[in-house]
FISEDREN-367077 format. One record per atom (N, C-alpha, C): residue in one letter; x, y, z. Coordinates in steps of 0.02 Angstrom, whole numbers, plus 32768, in hexadecimal, padded with zeros to 4 digits. Example, Ala and Ser with C-alpha at 12.3 -4.5 7.8 and 13.67 -1.06 7.14 Angstrom:
BEGIN
a82947EE48186 a82677F1F8186 a82947F5B8186 s82827F908162 s82AC7FCB8165 s82858002818A 
END
This chain:
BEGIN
xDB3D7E4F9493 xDB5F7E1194A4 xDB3B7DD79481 xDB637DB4944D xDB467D74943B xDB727D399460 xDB437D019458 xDB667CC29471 xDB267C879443 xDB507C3F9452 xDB297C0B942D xDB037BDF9472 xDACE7BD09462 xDAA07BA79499 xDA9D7B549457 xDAC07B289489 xDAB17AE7947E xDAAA7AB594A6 xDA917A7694A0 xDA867A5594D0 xDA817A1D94C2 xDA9579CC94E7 xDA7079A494D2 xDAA579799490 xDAE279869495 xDB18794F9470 xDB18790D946F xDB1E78FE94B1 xDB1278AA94D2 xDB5378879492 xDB9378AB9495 xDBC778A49477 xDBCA78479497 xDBD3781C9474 xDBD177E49471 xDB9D77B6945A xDB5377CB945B xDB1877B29451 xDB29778793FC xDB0477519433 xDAEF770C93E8 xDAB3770F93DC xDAA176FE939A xDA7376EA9387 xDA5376A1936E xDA347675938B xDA45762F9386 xDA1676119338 xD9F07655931C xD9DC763892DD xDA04764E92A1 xDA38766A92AB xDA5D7687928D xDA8B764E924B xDA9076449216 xDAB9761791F3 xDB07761791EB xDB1475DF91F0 xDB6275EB9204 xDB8276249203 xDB9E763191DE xDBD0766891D8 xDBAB76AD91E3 xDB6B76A691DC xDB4976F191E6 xDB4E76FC9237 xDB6676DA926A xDB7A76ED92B1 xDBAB772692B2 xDBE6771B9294 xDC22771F929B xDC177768927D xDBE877659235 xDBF677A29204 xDBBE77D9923D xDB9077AE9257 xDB5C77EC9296 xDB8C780B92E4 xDBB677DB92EF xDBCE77EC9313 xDBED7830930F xDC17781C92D3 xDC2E785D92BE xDC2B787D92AB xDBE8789D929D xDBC978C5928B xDBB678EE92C0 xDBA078CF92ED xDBA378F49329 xDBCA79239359 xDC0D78FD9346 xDC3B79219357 xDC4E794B932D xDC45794A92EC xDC5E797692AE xDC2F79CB92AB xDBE579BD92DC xDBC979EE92EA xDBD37A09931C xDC027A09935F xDC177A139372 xDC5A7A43937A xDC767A2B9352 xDCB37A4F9345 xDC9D7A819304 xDC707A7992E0 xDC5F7AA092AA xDC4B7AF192D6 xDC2A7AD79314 xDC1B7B259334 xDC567B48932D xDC877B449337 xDCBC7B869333 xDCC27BA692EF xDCB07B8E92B8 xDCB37BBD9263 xDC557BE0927D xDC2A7BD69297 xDBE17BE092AD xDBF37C1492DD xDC267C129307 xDC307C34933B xDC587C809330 xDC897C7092FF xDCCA7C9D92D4 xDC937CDC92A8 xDC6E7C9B927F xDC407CCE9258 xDC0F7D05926A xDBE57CDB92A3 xDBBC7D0C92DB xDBC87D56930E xDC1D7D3A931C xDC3E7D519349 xDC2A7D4C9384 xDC187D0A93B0 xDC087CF293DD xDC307CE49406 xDC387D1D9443 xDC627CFA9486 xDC697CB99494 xDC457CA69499 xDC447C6394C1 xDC117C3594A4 xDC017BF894CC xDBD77BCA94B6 xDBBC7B999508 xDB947B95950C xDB637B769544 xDB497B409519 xDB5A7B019559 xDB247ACF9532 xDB137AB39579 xDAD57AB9956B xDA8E7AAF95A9 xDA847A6695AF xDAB87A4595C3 xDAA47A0295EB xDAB679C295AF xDACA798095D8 xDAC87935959C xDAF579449562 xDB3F796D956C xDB70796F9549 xDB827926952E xDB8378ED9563 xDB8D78AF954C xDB5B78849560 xDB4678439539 xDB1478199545 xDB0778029580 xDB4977F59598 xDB5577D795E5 xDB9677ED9609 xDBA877EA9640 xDBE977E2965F xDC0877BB964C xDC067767964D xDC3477499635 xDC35773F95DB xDC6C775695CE xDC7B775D958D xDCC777389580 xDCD87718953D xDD1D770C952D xDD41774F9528 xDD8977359539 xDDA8776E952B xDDA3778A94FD xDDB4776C94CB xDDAB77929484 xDD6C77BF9472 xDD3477AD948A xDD0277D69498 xDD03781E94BC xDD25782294F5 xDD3B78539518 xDD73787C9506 xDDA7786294E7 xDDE6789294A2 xDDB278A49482 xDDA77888944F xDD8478A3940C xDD4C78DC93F8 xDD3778D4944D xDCF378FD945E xDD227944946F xDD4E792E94AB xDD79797B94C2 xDD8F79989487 xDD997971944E xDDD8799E9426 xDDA579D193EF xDD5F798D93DF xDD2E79C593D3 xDD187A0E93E5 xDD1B79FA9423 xDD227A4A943E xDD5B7A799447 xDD807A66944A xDDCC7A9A9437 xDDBB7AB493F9 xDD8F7A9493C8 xDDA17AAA9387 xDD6A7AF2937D xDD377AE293BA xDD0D7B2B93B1 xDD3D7B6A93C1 xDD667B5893E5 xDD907BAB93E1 xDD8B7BD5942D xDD377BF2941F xDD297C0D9462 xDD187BF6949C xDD077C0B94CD xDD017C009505 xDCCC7BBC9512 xDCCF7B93952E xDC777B51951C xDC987B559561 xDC317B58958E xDC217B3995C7 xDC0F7AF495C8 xDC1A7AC695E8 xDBE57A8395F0 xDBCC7A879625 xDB7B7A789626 xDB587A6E963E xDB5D7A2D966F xDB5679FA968A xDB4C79BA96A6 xDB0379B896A1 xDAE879799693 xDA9679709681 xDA9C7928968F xDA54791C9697 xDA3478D59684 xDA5B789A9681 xDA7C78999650 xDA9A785F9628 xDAE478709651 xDAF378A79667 xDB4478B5966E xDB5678C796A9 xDB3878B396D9 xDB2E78E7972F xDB6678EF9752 xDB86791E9778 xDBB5792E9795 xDB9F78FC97DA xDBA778B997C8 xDB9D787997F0 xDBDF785F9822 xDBE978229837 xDC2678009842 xDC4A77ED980B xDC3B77E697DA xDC3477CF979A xDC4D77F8976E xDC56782B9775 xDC3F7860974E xDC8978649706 xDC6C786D96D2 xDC9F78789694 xDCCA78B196A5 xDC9E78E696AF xDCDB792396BD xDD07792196F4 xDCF978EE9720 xDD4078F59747 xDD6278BC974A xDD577899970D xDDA1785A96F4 xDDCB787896EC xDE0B785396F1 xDE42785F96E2 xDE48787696A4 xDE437854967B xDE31786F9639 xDE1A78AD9621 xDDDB78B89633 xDDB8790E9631 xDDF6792D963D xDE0F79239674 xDE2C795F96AE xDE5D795B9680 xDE98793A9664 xDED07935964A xDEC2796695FE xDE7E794895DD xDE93796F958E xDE5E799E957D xDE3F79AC95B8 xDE0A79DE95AD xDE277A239589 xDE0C7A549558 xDE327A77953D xDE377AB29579 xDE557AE4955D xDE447B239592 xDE117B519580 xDDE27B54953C xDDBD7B66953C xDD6D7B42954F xDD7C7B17956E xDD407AE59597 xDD297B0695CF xDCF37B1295ED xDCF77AFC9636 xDCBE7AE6964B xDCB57AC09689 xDC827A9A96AC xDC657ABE96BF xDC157AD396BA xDBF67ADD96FB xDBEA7AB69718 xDC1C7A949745 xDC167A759782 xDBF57A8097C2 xDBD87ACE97DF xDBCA7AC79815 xDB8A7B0797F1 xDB497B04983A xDB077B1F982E xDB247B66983D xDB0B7B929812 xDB0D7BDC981F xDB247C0597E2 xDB5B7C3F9805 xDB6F7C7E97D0 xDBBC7C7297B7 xDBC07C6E977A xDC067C56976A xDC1D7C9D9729 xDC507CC89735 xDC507D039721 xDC7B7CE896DF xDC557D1096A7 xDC737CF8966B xDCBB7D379653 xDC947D759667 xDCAA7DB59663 xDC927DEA9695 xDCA57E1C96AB xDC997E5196DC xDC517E6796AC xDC197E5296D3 xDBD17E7896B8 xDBB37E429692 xDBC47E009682 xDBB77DCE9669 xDBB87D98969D xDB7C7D6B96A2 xDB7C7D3A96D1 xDB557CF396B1 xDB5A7CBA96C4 xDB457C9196A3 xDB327C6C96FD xDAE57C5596FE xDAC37C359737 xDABE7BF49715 xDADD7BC09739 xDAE97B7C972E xDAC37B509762 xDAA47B19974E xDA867AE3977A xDA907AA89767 xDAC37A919777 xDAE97A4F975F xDAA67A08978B xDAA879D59749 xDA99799A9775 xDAD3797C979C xDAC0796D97EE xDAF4794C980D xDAD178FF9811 xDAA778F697FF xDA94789E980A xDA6978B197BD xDA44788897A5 xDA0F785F9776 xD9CE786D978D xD9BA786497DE xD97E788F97FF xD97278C59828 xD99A79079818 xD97E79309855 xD9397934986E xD938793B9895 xD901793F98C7 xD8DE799C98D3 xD90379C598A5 xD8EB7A1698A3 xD8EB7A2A985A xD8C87A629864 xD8DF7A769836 xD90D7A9E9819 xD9497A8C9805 xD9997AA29807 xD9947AE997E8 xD9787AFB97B5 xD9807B3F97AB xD94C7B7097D3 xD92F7B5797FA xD8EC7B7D9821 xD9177B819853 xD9437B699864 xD97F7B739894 xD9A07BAF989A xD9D37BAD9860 xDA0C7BD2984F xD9E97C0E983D xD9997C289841 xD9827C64982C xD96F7C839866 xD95E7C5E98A0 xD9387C6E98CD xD9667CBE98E4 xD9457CE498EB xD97B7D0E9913 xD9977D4298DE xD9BA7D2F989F xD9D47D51987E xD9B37D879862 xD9BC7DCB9871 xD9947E059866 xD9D97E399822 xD9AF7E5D9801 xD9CF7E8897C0 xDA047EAD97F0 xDA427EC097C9 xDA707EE797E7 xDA9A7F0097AB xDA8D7F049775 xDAAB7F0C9727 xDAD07EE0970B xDADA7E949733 xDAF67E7B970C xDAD27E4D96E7 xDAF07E3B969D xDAD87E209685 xDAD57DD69690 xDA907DA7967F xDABB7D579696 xDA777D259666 xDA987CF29664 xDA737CC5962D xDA817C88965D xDA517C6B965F xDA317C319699 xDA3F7BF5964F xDA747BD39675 xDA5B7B909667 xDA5E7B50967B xDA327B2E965E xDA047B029693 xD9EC7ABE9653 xD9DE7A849686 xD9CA7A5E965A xD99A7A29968A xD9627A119643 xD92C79EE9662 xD8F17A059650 xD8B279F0966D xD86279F09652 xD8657A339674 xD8197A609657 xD8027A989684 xD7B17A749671 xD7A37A8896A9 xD75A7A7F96CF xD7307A7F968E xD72B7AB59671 xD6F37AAD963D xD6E77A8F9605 xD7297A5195FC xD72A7A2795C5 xD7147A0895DE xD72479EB9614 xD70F79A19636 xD6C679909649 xD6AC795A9652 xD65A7954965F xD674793596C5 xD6B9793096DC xD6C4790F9719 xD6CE79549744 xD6AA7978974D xD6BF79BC976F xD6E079BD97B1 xD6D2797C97D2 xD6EF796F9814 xD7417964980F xD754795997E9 xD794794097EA xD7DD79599809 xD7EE79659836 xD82379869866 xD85679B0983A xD85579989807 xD89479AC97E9 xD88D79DA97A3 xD83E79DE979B xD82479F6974B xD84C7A589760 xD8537A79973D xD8797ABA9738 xD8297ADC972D xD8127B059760 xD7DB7B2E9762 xD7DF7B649720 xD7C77B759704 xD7C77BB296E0 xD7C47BE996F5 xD77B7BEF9726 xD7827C229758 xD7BA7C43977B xD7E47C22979D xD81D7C3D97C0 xD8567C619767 xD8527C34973D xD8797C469703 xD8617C9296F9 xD8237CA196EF xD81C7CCD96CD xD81B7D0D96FC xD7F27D01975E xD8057D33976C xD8497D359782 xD8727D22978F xD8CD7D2D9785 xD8D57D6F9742 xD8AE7D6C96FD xD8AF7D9296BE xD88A7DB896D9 xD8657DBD96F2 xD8237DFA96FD xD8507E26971F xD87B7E0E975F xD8997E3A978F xD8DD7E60976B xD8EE7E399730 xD9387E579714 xD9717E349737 xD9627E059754 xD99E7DCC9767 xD9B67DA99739 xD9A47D999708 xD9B77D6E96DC xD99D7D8796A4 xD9C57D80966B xD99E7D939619 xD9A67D5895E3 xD9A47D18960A xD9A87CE195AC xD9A87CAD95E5 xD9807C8C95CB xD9847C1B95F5 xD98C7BFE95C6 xD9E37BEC95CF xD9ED7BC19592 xD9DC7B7395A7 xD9967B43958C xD9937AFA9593 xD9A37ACF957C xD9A77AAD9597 xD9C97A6B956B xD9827A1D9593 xD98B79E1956E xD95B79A99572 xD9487988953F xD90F79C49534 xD8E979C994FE xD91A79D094AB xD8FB79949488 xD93F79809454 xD91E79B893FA xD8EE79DC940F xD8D079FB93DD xD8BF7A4D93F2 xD8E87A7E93CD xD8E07AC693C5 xD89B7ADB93EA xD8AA7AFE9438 xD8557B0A9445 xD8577B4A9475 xD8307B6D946D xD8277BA69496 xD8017B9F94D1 xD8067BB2950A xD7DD7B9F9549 xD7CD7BEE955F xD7847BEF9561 xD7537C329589 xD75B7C5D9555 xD74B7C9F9561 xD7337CBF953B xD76C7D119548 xD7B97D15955E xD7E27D48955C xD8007D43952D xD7FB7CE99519 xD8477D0D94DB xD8977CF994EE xD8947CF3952B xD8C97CDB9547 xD8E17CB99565 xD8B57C70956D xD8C07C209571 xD8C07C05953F xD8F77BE39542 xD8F87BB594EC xD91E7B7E94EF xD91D7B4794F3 xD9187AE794D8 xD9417B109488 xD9957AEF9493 xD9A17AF79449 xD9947AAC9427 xD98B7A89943F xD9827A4C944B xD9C57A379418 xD9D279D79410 xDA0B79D993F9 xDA2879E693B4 xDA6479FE93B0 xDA997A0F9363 xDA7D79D9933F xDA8579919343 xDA8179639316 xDA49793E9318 xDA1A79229305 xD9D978F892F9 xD9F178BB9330 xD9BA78A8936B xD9CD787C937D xD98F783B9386 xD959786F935C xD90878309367 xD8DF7860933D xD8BA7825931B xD893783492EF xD86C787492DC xD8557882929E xD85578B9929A xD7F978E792BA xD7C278A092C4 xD79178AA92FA xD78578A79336 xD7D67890934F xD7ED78AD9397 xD80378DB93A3 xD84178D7937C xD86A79359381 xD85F795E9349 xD82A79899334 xD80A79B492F0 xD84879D292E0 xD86B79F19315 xD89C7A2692FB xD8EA7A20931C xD90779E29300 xD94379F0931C xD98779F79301 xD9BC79FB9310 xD9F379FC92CA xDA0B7A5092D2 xD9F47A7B9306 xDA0B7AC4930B xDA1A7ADD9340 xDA507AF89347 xDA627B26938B xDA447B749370 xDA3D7B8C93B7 xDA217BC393B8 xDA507C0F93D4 xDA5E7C389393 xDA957C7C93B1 xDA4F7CB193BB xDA797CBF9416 xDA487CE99447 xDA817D259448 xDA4F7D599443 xDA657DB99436 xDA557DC39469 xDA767DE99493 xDA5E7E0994D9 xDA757E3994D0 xDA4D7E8694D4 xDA6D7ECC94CC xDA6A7EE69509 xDABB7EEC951D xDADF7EEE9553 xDACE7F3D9565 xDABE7F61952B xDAB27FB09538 xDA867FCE955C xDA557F9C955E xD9FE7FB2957D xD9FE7F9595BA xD9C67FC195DB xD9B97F859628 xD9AE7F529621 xD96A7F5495F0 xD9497F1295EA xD96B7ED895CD xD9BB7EEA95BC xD9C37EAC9587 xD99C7E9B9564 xD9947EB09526 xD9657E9B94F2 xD96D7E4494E3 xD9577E1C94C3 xD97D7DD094A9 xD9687DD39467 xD98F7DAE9444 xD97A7D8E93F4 xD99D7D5593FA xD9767D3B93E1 xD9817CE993DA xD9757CED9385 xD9BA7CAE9367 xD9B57CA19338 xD9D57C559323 xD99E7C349300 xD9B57BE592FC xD9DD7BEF92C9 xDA0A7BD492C2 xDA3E7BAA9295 xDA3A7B539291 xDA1C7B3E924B xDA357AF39245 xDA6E7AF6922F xDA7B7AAF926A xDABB7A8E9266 xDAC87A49924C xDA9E7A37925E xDA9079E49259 xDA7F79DD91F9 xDAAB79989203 xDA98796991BF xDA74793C91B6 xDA6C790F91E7 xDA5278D391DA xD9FA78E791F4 xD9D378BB91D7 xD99C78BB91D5 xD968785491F2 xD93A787D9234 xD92F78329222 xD8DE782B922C xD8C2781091ED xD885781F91DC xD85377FA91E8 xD7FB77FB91EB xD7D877CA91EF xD7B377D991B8 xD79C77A79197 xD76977A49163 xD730777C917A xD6FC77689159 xD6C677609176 xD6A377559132 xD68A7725911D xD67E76FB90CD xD64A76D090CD xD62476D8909E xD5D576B89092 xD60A767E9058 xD60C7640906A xD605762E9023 xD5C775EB9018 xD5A775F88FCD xD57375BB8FC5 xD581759B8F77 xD5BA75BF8F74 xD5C5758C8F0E xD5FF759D8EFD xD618759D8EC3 xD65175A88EA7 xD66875EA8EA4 xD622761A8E9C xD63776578E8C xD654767F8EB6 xD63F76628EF8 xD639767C8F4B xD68E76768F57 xD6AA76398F46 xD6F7761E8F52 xD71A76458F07 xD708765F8ED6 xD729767B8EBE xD73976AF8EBC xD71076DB8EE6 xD702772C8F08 xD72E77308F40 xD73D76E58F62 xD75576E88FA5 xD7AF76D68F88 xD7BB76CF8F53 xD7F476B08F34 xD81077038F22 xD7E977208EFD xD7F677548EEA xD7F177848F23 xD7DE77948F46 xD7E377CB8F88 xD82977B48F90 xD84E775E8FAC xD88B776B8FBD xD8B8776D8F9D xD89E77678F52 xD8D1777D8F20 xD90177C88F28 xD8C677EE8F35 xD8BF781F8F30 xD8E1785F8F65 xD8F3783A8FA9 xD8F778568FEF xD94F785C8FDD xD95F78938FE5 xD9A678AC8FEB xD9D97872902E xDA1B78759011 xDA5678719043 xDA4478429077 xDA2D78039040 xDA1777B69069 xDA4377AF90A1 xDA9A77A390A2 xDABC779990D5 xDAB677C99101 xDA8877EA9102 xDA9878119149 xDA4C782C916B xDA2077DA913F xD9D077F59145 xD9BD77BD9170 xD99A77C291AE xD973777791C2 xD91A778291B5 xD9137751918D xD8DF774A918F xD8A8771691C7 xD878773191ED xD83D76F391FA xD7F476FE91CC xD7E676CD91C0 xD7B176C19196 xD787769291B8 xD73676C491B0 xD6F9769A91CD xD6CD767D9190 xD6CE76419188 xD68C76369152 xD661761F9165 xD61F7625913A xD5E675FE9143 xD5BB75F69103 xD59975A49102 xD57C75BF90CC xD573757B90CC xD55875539082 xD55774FE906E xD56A74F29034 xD59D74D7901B xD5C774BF8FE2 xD5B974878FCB xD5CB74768F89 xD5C674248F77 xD61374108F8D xD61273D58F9E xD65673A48F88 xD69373D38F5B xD66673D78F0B xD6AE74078EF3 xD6BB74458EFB xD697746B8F12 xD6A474AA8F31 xD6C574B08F65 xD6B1748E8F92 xD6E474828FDB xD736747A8FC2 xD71E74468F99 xD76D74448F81 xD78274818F5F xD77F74A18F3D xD77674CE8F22 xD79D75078F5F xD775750D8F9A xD77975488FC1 xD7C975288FE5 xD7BF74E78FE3 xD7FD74D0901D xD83574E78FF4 xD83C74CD8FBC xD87B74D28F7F xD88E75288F9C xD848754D8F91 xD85D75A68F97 xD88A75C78FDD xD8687596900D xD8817599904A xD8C8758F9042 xD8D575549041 xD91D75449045 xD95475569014 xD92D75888FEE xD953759C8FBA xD96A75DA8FD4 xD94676018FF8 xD94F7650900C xD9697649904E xD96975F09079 xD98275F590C6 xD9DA75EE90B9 xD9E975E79076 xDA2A75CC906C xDA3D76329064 xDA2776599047 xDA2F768A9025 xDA3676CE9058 xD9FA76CA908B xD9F776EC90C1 xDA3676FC90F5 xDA3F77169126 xDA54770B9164 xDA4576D89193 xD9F076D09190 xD9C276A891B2 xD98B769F9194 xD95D766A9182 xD92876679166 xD8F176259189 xD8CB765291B2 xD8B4761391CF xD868761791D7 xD83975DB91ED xD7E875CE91E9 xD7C775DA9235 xD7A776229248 xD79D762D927E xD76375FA927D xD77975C792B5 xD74B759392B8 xD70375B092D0 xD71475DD9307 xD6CC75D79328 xD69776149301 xD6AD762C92BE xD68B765E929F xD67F76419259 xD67A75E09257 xD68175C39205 xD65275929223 xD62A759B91F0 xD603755191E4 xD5F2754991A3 xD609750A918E xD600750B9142 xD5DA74AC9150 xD5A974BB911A xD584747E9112 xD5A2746890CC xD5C1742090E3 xD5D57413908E xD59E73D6907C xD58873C79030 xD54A73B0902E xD55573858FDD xD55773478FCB xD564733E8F83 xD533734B8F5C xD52E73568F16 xD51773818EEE xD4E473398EBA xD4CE734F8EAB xD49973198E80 xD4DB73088E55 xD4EB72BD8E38 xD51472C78E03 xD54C72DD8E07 xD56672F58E47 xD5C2730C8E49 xD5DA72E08E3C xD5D072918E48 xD5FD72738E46 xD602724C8E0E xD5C372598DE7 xD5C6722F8DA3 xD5E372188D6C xD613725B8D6A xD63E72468D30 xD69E72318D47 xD691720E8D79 xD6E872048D7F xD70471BC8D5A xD6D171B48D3A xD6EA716D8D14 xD703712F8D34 xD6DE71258D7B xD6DA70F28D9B xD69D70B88D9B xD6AF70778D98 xD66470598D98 xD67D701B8DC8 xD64F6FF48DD3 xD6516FA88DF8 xD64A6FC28E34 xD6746F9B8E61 xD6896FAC8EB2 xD6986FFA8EC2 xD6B570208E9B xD6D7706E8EB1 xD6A570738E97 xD66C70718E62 xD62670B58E5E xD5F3708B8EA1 xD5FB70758EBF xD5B670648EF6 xD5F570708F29 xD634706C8F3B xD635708C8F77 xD63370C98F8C xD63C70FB8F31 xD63A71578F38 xD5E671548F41 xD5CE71198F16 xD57971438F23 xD55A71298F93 xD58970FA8FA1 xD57F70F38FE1 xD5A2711C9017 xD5D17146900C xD610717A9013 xD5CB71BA9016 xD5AB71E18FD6 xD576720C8FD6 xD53B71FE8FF1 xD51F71CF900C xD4EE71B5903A xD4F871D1906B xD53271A8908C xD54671C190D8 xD54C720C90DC xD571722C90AA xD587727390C3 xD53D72A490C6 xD51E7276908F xD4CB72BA9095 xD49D729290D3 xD4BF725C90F1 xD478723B912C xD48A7276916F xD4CE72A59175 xD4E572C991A0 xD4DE729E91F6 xD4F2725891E6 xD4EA722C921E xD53E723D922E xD54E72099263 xD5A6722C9280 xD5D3721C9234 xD5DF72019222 xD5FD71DF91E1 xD5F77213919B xD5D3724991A5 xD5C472689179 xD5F87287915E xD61472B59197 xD66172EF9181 xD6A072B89175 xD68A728A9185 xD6CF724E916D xD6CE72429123 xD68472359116 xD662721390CD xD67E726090AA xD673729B90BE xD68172DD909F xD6CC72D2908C xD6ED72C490B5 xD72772CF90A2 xD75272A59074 xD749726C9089 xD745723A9061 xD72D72519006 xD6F672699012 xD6D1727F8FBB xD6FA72BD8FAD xD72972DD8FD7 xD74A731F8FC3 xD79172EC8F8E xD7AA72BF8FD9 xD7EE72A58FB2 xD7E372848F80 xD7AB726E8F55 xD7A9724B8F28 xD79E72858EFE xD78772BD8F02 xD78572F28ECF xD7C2731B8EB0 xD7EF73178EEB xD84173248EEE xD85D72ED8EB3 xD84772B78EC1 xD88872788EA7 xD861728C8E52 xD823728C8E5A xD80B72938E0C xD80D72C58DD5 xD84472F18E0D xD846732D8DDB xD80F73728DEA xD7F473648DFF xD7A573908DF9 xD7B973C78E3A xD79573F18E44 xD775741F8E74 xD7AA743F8E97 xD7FB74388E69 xD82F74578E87 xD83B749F8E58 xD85074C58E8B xD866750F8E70 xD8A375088E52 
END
C-alpha cells in the first residue's frame, strides 16, 4: 500500500516582503503544488493522500481563496484527507464547515473532523487528531492512542503539532509525547505518524516511522526550514505483520527563499557579492535576505547600494536583514577630490567628510549626503 504524506499548505498565506506581483505568482504556486500531487500520485500509484494539519493559513479566508484551493484538490484525483491544525481548527469559526466548503468541496476530499478511527478501506485505517481550538490543553494524539491495541489492521496516525523532543518547553499540555507514539508502534497498533507543523522534511526517534513531511512549497528561509519544498510517498507492506515502511521524499516545490551572509570591505568584496547574484538561478521565484558586515568608503557603499537595488528589482524579494548588517561607511583620503568643485561646494563636501568620519549623530546623514553627491557626479554607480 502506497499513499502521499503532506502537510502544512496554509492555502492562502501572504508574504508581506514579497514584491508586487511576486504575491499573486507565490500564491499560486502553492496551489499549483497542490494540484500537481495527482500526476505525483498517478505516477506512484498512490491511494490516497493525507495532509497532517494547516491546510489553510487561517479560517477566515476570501472566497476565492476557498474555490481555488477546493478545485486544487479535485485536480489530485485520489482520495485527500484534511487534517484541521493550528492555523485551521475545527473552531466556531471553522473553514470546513462554511457554507462554501460544504457546497464545493470535491468528493474526493474528506475532513478529519472528529478524534479517532476513520476507515479508509476494510484492513486500512487512518487515526486522526483534529485541532478543535488553537490551544488544547492534552495531548491530542496521546489520546486517540491510548487504548488502541494490534488486531491486523493496518492504520497511519495522523496528527499535527510539536513532539516533546524538539522542544526545550517540555511542560507544555499539548506537545505530542513520542513515547506514547512509538509504544502504540512497539505494540503493532499503528505502523506510520504522519506530522505535520514542522515546515522542513524531518524524521522523529529512531523507528523510521514518524515523519514531519514538512511543507510542499518554501515558506521561510532557508536557515529556518533546511529542507522544505517535498512531500513524502510512505510504502506500507500490507503482507507482513510488522508492516514494513519506506519512506520516500519527492521535491515538489519551486520557489526558493535564501539567506546569504557577506563580508564586504572594498570593491572587490561588492563585486563578488554582484556576481554570486548574478549568478543564482530563477530570480522571480527566488527571495533573497542578505546579512552584511564590514567598512566601505563613500564610493563603495554606493557601489553596493546601486547592486542592491539592482537585483531587489530582479528578485522575487531582495532585502537587508537588518539585525545581521553592520556596515561602517567611512570617507576615503581624497574620494572627494576630483569632482571639479571649488569655492563654497569644495568646503561644504570637505565639511560634509568631517562630520561623517567625527561618527557624532550627524555622521550617517553627512554619509549619505557624500553618497548622493557621488550619484549626481556620475561616480560609484554600477
Amino acid at each position: 500500500m502506497r499513499f502521499v504524506h503532506t502537510a502544512d499548505w496554509q492555502l492562502g498565506m501572504t508574504r508581506y516582503f514579497l514584491n508586487g506581483e511576486a504575491q499573486p505568482r507565490y500564491s499560486a504556486a502553492r496551489r499549483d503544488v497542490v494540484a500537481g500531487l495527482g500526476s505525483l500520485a498517478a505516477e506512484a500509484g498512490a491511494e490516497f493522500v493525507v495532509v497532517a494539519g494547516d491546510v489553510f493559513e487561517h479560517n477566515q479566508l476570501a472566497p476565492r481563496d476557498v474555490s481555488q484551493a477546493l478545485e486544487a484538490m479535485r485536480a489530485i484525483g485520489v482520495p485527500v484527507y484534511l487534517l484541521p491544525g493550528n492555523h485551521d481548527p475545527m473552531d466556531a469559526a471553522s473553514v470546513y464547515t462554511s457554507a462554501l466548503f460544504v457546497t464545493e468541496c470535491p468528493d474526493n476530499v474528506t475532513v478529519l473532523d472528529r478524534a479517532g478511527v476513520h476507515e479508509v478501506r476494510p484492513g486500512l485505517e487512518i487515526v486522526a487528531a483534529p485541532w478543535r481550538s488553537k490551544a488544547p490543553t492534552t495531548d491530542l494524539l496521546g489520546d486517540v492512542l491510548d487504548g488502541l491495541e494490534a488486531d491486523g489492521v493496518t492504520r497511519v496516525v495522523v496528527g499535527h503539532g510539536a513532539v516533546d523532543i524538539l522542544v526545550p518547553d517540555k511542560d507544555r499540555a499539548s506537545l505530542i509525547r513520542l513515547a506514547s507514539l512509538e509504544a502504540a508502534i512497539s505494540r503493532g497498533a499503528v505502523h506510520y505518524v504522519a506530522l505535520g507543523d514542522k515546515h522542513s522534511r524531518m524524521q522523529v526517534g529512531s523507528t523510521g516511522r514518524v515523519w514531519y513531511s514538512g511543507s510542499p512549497e518554501v515558506t521561510n528561509y532557508d536557515d529556518i526550514e533546511p529542507d522544505p519544498g517535498q512531500v513524502l510517498l510512505v510504502d506500507i507492506d500490507e503482507t507482513e505483520d510488522r508492516r514494513p515502511v519506506r519512506v520516500e521524499p519527492r521535491r515538489v516545490g519551486r520557489w526558493r527563499f535564501v539567506t546569504l551572509r557577506r563580508t564586504v570591505d572594498d570593491s572587490r568584496d561588492v563585486a563578488d557579492l554582484d556576481i554570486n547574484l548574478d549568478q543564482m538561478p530563477d530570480k522571480d521565484r527566488t527571495v533573497v535576505r542578505i546579512g552584511l558586515r564590514g567598512s566601505l568608503t563613500v564610493t563603495d557603499k554606493a557601489k553596493l547600494d546601486a547592486c542592491l537595488d539592482k537585483y531587489s528589482r530582479l528578485f522575487a524579494a531582495l532585502t537587508l536583514w537588518e539585525k545581521q548588517s553592520d556596515i561602517a561607511v567611512m570617507p576615503a583620503d581624497g574620494e572627494f577630490d576630483d569632482l571639479g568643485i571649488g569655492g563654497f561646494a569644495a568646503s561644504a563636501v570637505d565639511e560634509l567628510v568631517g562630520t561623517a568620519r567625527s561618527g557624532g549623530e550627524d555622521a550617517d546623514d553627512a554619509r549619505a549626503a557624500l553618497a548622493l553627491l557621488l550619484r549626481l557626479a556620475d561616480r560609484g554607480v554600477a
